[in-house]
N, C-alpha and C positions, 0 to 999 in steps of 0.2 A: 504494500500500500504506500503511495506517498506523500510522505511527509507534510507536506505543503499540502496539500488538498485536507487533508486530516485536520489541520490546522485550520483553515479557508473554513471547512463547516462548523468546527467549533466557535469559531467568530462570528459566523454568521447566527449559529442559536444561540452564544451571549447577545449578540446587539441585535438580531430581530428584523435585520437588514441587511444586504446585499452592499449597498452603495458606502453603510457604516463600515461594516467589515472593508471592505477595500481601500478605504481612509485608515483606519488602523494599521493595514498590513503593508500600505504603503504602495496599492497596486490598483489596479484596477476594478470595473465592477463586471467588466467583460470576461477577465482572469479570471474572478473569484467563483465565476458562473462557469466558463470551461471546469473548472478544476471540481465544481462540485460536480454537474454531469460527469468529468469520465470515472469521477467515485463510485459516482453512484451506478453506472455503466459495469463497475468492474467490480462489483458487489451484486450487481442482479436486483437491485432494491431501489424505490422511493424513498430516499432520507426525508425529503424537504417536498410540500406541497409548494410551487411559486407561481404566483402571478407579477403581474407588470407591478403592481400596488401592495402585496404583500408576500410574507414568509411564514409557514406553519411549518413545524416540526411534525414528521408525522409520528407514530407509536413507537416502531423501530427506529428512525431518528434520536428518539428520546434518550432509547436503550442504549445506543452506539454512540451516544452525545457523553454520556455519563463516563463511560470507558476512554474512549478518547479524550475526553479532558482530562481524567487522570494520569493517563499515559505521557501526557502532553508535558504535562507538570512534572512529569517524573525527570524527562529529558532536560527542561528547564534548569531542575534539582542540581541532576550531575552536572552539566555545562558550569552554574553555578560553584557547585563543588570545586573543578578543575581550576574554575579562575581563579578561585578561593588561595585555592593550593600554589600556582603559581608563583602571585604575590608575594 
């Protein structure tokens, strides 16, 4: 799975948006939407209901929102760690 797309939908079910996620992440809102279709392409699932006007999470979204952020955080953790270490 990649990283970046993993990322891309966690932001997006924090901010509820497409166009906010892509401010955050420093990219675009075109990116942000490639990157959730070929996710969700490459999982066989609807994560995300979207329209032009909004974002729903759908049930498996939810499920896969929760892991993935923790995973996410985990990565953060170590990077963290290392620079820690560094120093």
């Amino acid at each position: 799975m990649n990283l970046l797309a993993a990322e891309a939908f966690v932001t997006v079910v924090e901010l509820g948006s497409l166009r906010k996620a892509a401010e955050r992440l420093g990219t675009s809102s075109a990116t942000v939407s490639r990157r959730l279709s070929e996710l969700e392409a490459e999982m066989g699932v609807r994560l995300l209901e979207r329209t032009t006007r909004s974002v729903r999470v759908t049930d498996l979204g939810r499920a896969f929102h929760a892991r993935c952020a923790r995973g996410l955080e985990a990565i953060e953790d170590a990077h963290d760690l290392v620079a820690a270490r560094q120093e």
